[in-house]
Backbone as numpy.savetxt, mean C-alpha at the origin, in Angstrom:
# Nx Ny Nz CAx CAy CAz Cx Cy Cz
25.33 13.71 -11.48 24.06 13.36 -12.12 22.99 14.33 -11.67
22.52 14.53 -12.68 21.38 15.62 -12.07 19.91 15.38 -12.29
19.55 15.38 -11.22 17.88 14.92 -11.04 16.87 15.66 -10.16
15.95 15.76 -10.63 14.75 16.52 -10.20 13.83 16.19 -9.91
13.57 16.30 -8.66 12.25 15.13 -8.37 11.22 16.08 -8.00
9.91 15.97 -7.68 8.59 16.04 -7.22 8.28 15.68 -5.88
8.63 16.39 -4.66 8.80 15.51 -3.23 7.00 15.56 -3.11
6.77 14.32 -2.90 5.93 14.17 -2.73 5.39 12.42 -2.63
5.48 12.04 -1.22 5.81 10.45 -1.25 4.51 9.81 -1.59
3.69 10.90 -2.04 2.16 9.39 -2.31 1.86 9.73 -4.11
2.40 10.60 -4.44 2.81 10.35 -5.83 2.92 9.30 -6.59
2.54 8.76 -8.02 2.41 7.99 -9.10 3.72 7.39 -9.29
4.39 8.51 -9.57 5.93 8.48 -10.49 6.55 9.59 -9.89
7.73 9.61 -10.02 9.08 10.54 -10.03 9.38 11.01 -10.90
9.72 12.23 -11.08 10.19 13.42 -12.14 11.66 12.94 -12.01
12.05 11.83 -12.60 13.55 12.10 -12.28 13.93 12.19 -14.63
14.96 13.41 -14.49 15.53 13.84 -15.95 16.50 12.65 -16.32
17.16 12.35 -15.04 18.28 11.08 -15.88 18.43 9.80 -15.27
19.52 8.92 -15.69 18.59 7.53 -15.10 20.20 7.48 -14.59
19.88 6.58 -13.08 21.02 6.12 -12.68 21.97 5.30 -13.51
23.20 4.86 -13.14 24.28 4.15 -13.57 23.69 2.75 -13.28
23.04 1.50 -14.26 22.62 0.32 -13.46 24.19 -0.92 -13.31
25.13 -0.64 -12.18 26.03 -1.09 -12.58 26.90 -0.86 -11.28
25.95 -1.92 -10.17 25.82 -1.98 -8.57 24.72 -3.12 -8.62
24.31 -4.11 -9.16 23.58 -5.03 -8.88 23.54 -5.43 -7.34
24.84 -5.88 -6.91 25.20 -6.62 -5.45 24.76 -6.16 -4.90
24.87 -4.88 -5.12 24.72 -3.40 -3.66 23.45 -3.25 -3.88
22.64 -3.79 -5.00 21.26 -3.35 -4.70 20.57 -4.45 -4.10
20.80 -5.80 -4.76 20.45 -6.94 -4.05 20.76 -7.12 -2.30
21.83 -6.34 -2.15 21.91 -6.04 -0.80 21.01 -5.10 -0.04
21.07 -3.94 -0.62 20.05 -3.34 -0.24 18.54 -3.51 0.19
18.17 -4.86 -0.78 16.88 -5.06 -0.85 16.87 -6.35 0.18
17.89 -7.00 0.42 17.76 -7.88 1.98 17.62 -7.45 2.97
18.97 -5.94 3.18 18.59 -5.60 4.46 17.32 -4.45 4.49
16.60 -4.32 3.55 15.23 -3.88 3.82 14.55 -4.76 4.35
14.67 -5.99 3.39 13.64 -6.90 4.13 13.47 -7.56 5.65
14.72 -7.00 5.71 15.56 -7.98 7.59 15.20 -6.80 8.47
15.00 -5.28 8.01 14.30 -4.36 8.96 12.79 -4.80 8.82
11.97 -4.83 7.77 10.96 -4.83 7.94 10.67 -6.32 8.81
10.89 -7.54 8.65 10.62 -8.62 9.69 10.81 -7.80 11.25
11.84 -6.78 11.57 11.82 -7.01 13.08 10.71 -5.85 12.98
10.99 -5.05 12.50 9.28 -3.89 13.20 8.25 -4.99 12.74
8.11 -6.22 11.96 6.56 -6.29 12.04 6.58 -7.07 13.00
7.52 -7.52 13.51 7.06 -8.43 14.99 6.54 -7.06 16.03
7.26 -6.09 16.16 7.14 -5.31 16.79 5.49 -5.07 17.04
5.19 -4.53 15.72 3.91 -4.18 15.66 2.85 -5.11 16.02
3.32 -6.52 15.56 2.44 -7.51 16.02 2.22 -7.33 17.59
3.21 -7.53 18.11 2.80 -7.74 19.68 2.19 -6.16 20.11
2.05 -5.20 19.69 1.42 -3.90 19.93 -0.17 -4.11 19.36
-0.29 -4.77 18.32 -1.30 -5.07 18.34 -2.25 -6.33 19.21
-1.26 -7.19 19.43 -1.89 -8.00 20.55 -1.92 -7.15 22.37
-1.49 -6.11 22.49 -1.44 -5.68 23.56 -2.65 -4.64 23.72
-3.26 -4.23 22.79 -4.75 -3.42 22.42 -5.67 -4.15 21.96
-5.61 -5.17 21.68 -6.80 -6.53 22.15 -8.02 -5.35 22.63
-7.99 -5.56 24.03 -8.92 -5.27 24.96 -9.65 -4.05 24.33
-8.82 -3.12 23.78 -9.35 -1.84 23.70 -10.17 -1.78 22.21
-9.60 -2.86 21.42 -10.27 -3.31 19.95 -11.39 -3.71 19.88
-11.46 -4.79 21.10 -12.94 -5.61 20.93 -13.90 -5.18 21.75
-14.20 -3.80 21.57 -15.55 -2.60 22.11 -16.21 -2.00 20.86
-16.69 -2.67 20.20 -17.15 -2.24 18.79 -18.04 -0.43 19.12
-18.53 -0.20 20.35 -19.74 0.20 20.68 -19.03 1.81 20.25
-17.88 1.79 20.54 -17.01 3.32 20.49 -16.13 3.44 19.42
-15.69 2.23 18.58 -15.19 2.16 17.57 -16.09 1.57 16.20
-16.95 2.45 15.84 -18.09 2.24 14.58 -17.51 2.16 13.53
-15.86 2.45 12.71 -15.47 2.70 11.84 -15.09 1.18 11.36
-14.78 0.28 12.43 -14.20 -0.61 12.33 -14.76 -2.12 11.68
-14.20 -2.88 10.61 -15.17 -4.29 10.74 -14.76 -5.57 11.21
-13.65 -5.62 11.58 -13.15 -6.49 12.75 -11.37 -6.11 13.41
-10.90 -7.11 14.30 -9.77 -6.54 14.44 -9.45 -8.28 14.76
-8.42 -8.78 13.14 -7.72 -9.52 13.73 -6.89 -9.98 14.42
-6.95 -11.41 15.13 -5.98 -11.52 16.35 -4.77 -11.47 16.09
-3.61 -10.49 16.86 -2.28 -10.59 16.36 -2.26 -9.29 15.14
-2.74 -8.66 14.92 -2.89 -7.90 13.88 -3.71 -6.40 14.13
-3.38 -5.30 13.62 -4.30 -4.10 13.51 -5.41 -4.00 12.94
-6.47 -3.07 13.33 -7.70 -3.11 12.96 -8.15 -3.03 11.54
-9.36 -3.55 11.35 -9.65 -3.62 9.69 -11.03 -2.66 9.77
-10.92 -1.96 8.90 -11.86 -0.72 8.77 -12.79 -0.69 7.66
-13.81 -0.29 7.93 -15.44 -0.68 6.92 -15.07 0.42 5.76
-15.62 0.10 4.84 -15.27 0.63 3.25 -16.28 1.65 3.37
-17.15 1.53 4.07 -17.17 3.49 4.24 -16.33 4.62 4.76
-15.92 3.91 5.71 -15.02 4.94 6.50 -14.02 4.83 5.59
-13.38 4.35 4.98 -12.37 4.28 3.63 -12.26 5.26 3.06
-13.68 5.69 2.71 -14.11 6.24 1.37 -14.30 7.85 2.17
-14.78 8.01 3.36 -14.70 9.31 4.44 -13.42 10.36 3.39
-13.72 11.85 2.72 -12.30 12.47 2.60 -12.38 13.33 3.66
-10.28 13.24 3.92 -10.19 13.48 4.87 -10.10 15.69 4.98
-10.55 15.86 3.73 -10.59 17.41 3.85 -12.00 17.72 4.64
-12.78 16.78 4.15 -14.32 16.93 5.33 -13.79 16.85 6.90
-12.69 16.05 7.72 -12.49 15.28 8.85 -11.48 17.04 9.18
-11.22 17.60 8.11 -10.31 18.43 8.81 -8.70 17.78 9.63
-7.30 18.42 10.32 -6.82 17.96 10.64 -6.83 17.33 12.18
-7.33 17.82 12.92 -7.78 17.22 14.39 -9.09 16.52 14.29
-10.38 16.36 13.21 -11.17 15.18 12.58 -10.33 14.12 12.32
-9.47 13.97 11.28 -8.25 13.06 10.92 -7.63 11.97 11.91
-7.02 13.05 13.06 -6.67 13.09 13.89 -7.21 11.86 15.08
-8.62 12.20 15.19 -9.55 11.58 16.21 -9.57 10.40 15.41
-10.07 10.21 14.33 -10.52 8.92 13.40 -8.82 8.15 13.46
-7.98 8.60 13.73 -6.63 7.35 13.76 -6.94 7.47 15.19
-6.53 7.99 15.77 -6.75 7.30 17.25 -8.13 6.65 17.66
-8.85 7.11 17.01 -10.41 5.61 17.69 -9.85 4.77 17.11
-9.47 4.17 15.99 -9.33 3.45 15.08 -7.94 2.39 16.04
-7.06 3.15 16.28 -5.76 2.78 16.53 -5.36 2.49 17.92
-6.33 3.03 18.83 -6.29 3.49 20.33 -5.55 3.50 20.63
-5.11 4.94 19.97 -3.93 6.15 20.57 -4.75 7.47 21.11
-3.73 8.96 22.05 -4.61 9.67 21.80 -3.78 10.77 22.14
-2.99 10.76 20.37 -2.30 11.98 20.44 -3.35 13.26 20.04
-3.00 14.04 21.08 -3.97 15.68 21.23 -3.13 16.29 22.06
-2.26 17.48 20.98 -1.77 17.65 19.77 -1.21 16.25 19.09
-1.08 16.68 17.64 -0.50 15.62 16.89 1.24 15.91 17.39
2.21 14.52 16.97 3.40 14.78 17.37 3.88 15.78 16.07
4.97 16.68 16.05 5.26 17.07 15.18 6.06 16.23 14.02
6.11 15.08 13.96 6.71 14.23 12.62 5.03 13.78 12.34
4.00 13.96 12.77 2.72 13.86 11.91 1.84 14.85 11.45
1.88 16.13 12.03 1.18 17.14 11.83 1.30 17.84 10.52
2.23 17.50 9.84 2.79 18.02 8.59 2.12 16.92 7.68
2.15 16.08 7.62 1.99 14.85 6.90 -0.23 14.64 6.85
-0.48 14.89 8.24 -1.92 15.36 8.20 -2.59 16.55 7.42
-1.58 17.68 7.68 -2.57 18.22 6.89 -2.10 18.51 5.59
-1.14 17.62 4.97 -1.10 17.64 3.11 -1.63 16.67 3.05
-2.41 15.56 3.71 -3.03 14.58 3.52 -4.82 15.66 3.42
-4.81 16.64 4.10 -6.18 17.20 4.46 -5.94 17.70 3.03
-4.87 18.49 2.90 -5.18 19.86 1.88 -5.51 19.09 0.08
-4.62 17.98 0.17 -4.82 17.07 -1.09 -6.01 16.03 -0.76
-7.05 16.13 -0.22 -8.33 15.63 0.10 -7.79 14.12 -0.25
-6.67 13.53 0.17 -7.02 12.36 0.60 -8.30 11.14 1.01
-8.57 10.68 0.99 -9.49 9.42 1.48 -8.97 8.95 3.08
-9.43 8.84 4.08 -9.21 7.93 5.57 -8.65 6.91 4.71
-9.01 5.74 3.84 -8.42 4.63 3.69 -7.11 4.53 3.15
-6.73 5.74 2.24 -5.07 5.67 2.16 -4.45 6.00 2.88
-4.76 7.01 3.91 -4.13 7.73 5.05 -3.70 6.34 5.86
-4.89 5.80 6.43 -4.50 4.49 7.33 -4.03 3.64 6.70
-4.04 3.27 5.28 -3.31 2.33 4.67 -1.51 2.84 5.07
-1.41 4.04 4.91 0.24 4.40 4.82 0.50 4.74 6.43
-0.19 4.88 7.30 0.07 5.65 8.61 0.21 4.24 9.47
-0.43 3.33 9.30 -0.64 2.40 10.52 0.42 1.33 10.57
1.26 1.13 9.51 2.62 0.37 9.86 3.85 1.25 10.97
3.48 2.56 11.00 4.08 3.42 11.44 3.47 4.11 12.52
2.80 4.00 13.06 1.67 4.55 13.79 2.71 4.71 15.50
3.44 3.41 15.54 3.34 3.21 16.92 5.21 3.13 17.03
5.78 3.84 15.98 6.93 4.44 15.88 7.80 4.28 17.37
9.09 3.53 17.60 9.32 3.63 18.78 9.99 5.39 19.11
10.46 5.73 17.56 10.82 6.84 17.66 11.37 7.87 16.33
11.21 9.03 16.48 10.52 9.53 15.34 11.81 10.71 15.18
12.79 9.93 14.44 13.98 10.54 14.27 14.04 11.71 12.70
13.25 11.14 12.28 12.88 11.30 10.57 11.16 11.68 10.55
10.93 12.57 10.09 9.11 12.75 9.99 8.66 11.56 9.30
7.47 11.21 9.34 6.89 10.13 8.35 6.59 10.23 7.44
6.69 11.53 6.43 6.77 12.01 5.15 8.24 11.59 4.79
8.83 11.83 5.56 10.41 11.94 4.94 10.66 10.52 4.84
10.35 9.46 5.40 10.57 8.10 5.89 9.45 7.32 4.51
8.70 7.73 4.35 7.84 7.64 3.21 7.96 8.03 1.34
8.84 8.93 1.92 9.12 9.36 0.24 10.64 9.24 0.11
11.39 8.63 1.02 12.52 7.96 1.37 12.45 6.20 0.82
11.33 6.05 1.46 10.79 4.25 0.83 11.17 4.42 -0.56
10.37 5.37 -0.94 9.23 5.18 -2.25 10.75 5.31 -3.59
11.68 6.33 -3.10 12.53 6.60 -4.13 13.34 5.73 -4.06
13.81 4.74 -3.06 14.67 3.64 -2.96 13.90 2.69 -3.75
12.68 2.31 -4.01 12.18 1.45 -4.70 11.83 1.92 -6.20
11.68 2.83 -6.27 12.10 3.75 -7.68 13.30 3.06 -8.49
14.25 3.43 -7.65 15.68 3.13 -8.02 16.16 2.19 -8.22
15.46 0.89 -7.17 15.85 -0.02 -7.31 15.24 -0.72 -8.65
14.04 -0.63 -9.13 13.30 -0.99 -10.74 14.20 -0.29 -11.54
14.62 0.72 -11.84 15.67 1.18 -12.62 16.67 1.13 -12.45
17.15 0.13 -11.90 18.41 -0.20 -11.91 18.37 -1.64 -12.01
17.55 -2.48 -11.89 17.22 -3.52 -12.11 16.89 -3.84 -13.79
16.75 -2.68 -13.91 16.18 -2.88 -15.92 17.43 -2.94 -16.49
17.75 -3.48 -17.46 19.45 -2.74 -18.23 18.71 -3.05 -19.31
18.96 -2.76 -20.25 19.18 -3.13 -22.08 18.04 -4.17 -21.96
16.82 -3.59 -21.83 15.25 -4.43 -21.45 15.55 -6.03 -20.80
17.06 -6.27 -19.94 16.83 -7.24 -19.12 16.96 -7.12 -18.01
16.20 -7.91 -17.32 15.87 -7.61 -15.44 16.96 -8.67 -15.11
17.65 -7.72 -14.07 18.90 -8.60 -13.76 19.28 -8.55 -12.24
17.69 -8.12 -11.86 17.63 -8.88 -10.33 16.09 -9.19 -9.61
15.59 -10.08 -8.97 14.80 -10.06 -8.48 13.94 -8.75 -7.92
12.63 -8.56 -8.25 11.99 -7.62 -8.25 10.93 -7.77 -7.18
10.56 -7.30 -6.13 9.34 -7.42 -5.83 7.93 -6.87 -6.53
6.70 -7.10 -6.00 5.56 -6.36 -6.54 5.24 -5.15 -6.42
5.27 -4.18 -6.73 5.22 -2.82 -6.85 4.17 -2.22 -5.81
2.76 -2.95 -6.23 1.97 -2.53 -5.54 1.05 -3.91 -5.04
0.01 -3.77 -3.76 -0.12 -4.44 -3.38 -1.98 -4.30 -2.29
-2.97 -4.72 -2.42 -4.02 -4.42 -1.79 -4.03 -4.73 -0.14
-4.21 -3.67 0.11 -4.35 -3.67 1.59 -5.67 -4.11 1.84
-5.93 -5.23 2.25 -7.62 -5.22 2.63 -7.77 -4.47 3.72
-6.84 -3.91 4.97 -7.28 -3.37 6.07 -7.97 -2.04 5.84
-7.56 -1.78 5.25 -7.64 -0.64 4.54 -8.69 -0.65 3.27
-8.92 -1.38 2.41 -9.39 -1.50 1.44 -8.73 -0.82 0.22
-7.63 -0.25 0.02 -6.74 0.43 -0.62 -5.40 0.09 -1.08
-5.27 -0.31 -1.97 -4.04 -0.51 -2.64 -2.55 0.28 -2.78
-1.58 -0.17 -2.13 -0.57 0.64 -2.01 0.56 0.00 -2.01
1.78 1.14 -2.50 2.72 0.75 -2.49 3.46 -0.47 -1.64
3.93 -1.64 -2.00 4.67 -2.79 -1.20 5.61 -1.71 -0.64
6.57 -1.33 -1.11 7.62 -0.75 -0.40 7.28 -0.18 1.23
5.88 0.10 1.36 5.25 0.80 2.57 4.84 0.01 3.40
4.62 -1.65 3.31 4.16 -2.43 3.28 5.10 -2.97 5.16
4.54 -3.61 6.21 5.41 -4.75 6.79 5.41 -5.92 6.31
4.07 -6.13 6.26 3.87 -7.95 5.96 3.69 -8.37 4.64
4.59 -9.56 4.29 4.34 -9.91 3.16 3.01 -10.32 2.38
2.81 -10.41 1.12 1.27 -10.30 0.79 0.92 -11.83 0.37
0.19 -11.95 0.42 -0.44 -13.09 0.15 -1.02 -13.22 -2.07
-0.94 -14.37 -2.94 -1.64 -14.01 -4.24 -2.32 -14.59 -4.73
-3.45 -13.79 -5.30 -4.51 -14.16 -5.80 -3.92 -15.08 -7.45
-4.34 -16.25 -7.14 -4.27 -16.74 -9.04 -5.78 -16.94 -9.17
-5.81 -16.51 -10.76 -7.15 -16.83 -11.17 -7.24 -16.46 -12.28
-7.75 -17.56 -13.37 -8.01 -17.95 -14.81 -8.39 -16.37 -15.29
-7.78 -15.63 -16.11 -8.28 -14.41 -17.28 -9.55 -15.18 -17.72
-10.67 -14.43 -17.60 -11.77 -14.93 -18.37 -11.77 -13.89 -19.24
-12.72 -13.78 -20.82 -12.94 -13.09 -21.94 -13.58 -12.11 -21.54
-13.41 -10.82 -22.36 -14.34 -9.41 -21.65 -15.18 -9.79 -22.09
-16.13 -10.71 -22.36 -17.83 -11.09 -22.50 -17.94 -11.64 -21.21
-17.55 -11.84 -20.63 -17.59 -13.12 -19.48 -17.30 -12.13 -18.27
-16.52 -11.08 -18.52 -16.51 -10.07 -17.45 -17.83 -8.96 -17.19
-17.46 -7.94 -15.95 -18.30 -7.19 -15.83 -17.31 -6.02 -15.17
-17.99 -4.81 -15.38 -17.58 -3.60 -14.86 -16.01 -3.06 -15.36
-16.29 -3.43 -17.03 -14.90 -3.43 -17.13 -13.99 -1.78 -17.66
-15.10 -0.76 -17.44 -15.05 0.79 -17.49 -15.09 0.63 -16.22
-14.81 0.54 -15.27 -15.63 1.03 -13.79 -14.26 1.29 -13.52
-13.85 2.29 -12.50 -12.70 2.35 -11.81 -12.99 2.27 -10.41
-12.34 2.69 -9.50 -12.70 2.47 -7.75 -11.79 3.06 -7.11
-12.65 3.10 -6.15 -11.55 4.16 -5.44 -10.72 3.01 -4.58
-10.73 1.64 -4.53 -9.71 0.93 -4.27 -8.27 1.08 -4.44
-8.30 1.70 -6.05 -6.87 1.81 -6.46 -7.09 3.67 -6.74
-7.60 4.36 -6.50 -7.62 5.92 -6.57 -7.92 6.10 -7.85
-9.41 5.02 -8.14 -9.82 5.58 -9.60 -9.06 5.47 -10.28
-7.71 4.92 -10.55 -6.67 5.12 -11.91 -6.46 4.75 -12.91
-7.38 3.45 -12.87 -7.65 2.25 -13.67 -8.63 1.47 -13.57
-9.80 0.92 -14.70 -10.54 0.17 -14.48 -10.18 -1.08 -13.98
-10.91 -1.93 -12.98 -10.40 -3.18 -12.40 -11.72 -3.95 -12.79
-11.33 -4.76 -13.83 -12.24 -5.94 -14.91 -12.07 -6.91 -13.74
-13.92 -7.61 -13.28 -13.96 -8.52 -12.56 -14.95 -9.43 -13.15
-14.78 -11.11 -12.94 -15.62 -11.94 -13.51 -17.18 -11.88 -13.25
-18.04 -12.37 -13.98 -19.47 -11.98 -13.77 -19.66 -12.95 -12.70
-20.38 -13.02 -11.78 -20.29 -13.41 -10.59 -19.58 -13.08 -9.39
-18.15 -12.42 -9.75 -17.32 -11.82 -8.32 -17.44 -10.42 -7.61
-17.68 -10.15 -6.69 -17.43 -9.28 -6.12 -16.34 -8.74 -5.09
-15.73 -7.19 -5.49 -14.69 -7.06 -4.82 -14.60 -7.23 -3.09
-15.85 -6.63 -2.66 -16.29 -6.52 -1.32 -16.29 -7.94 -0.92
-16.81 -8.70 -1.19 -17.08 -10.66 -0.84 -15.36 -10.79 -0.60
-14.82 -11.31 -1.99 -13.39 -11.31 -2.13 -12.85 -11.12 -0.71
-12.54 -9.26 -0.70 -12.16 -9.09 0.46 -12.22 -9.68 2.31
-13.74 -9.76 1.80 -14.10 -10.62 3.42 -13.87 -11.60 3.67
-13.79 -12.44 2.05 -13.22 -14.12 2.87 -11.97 -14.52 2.78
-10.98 -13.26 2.12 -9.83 -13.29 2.45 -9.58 -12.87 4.25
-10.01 -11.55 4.42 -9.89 -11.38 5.67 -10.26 -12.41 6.42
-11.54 -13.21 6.47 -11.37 -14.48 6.93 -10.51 -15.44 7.35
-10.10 -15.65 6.28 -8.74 -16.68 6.02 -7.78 -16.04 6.84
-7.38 -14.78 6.96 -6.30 -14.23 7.71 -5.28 -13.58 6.82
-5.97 -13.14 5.59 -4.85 -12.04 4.68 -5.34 -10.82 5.27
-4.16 -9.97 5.34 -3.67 -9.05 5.16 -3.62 -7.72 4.19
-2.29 -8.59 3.49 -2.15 -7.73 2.38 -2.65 -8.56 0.86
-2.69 -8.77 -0.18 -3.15 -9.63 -1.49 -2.27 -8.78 -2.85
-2.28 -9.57 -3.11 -1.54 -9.43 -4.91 -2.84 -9.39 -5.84
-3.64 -9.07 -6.23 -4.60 -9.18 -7.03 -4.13 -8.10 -9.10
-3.93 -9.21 -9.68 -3.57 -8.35 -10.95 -4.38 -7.13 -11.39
-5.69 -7.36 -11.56 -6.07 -6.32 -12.21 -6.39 -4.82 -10.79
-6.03 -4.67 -9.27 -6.23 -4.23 -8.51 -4.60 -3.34 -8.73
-3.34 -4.30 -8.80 -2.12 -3.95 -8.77 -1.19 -3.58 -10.04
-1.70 -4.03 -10.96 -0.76 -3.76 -12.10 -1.89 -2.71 -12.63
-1.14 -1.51 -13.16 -2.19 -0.71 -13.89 -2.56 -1.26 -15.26
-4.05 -0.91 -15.68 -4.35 -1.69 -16.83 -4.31 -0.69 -17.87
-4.96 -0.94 -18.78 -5.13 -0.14 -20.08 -7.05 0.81 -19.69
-7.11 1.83 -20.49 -7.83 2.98 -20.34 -7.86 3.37 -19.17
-6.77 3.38 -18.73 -6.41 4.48 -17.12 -6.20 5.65 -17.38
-5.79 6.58 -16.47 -5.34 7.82 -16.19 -4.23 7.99 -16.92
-2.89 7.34 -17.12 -1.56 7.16 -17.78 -1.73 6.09 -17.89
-1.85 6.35 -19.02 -0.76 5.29 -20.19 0.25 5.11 -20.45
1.26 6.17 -20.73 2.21 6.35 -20.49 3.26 5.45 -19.00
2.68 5.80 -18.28 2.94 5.03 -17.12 2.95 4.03 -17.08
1.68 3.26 -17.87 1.60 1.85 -17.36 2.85 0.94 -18.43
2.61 1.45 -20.01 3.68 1.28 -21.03 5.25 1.31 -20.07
5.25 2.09 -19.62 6.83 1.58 -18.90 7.13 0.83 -17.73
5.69 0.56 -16.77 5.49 0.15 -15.70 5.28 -1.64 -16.21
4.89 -1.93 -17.14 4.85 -3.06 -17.34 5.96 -3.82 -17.53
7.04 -3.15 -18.18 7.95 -3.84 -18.54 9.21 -3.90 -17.87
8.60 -4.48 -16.32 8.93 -4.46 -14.95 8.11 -5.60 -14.82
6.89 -4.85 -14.55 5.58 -5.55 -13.13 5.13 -6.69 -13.92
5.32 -6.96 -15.41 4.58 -8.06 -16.05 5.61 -9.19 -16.20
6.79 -9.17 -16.67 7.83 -9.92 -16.09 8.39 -10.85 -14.77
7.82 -9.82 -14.28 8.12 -10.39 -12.58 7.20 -10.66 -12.11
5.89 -11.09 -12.85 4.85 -11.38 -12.08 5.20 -12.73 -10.82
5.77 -13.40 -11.90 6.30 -15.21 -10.98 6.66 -14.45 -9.62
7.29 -13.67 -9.61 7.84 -13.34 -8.14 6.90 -13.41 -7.36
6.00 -12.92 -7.29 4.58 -12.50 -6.79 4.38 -14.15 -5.60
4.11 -14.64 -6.47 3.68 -16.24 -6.35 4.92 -16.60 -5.74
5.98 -16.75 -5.95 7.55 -17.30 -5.25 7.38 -16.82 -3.86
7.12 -15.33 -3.80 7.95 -14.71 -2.41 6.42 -14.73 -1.50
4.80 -15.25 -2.27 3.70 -15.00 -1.20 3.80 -15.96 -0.35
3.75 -15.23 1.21 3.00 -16.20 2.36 2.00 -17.51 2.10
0.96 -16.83 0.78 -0.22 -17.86 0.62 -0.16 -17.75 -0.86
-0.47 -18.73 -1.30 -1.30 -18.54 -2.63 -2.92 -18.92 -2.96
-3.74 -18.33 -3.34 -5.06 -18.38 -3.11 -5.61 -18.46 -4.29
């Protein structure tokens, strides 16, 4: 089979010319358990790493980027510093801003990150996707594989697994959510990148009279799509009294499924007929429903 891809793990889509054989269900349904049975033990992992930097979290006075750090959990970072690109921060700027953030203090970077920093610099990235994708991984017990490679390794296994899950327009295995809002981050990203399961937003479609900002895009989701919100809601509020509550990660539809007058169309036309199907999953497999 011959296929051609685009290495590049923070990429939209895959250049792939031909489509796998869908005709391994088991082996993928397998696949997709024992993903899930790695990701439970690193997020305990990480949990207790984050309860062990407690002390060093709750000094707001040296860490300004930050807007709280929940207990049991990694730090949550102010939607300015989000919005910081990281071609201004340079790669040892970059650098400093994950370790205040993270209280680490690699100087030099290790070499499975130094590569990954500065195509994050040279493609002017945002701080908030960087730490959205870096901080499940941050505290690596060991770095056998770069974190690019481990990243665009995720991303094509979950590729594969939606296309192989499609046959003759029927889904013939449980799907997770594609994508998923990081409030720590304020940035929406791939589940596959994801430790902790997400928590989902339900809430009544109101009429585009009844909405607002429904041209607006954000750099929540990298500008790609307008995200239509009810007249009265705000994304920023939202976020805080989820973080409140103790989410994490969130399912929010118009944040996660791409909508119509985006960037691709194309994209979303084939992306739907996946992500709109399987919405129920969403709701089945969340921690919370909200």
């Amino acid at each position: 089979m011959a296929v051609a891809i685009i290495r590049n793990p923070f990429a939209n889509d895959f250049d792939i010319v031909s489509q796998a054989p869908p005709d391994k269900i088991s082996d993928l349904m397998q696949n997709i358990l024992q993903g899930e049975q790695a990701k439970m033990h690193e997020r305990d992992r990480i949990r207790k790493m984050a309860m062990d930097l407690r002390l060093f979290a709750n000094q707001p006075s040296i860490r300004p980027q930050l807007l709280r750090t929940p207990v049991g959990k990694m730090p949550v970072i102010r939607s300015s510093y989000a919005d910081i690109s990281c071609a201004s921060l340079g790669i040892h700027g970059l650098l400093n801003q994950l370790n205040s953030v993270l209280g680490t203090s690699y100087t030099p970077p290790p070499l499975s990150l130094f590569s990954l920093l500065q195509f994050c610099v040279s493609a002017e990235y945002d701080f908030g996707t960087v730490y959205s994708l870096l901080r499940p991984r941050w505290y690596a017990e060991s770095y056998s594989t770069t974190i690019e490679d481990e990243l665009y390794d995720l991303k094509r296994a979950d590729e594969e697994m939606r296309r192989q899950g499609l046959v003759n327009n029927q889904i013939r295995t449980m799907i997770p959510p594609r994508r998923v809002w990081d409030l720590h981050s304020n940035r929406v990203v791939r589940y596959c990148f994801t430790l902790e399961e997400p928590w989902a937003i339900s809430y009544a479609k109101k009429r585009r009279g009844d909405c607002i900002d429904s041209d607006v895009t954000r750099a929540i989701n990298g500008n790609e799509w307008p995200a239509t919100v009810p007249k009265g809601a705000n994304l920023d509020t939202i976020r805080e009294e989820l973080l409140e509550m103790g989410a994490e990660y969130v399912w929010l539809d118009v944040l996660c499924l791409r909508q119509k007058n985006g960037q691709r169309e194309d994209l979303r036309v084939e992306e739907w007929k996946i992500d709109v199907p399987t919405i129920g999953n969403v709701y089945r497999w969340a921690d919370v429903v909200v």
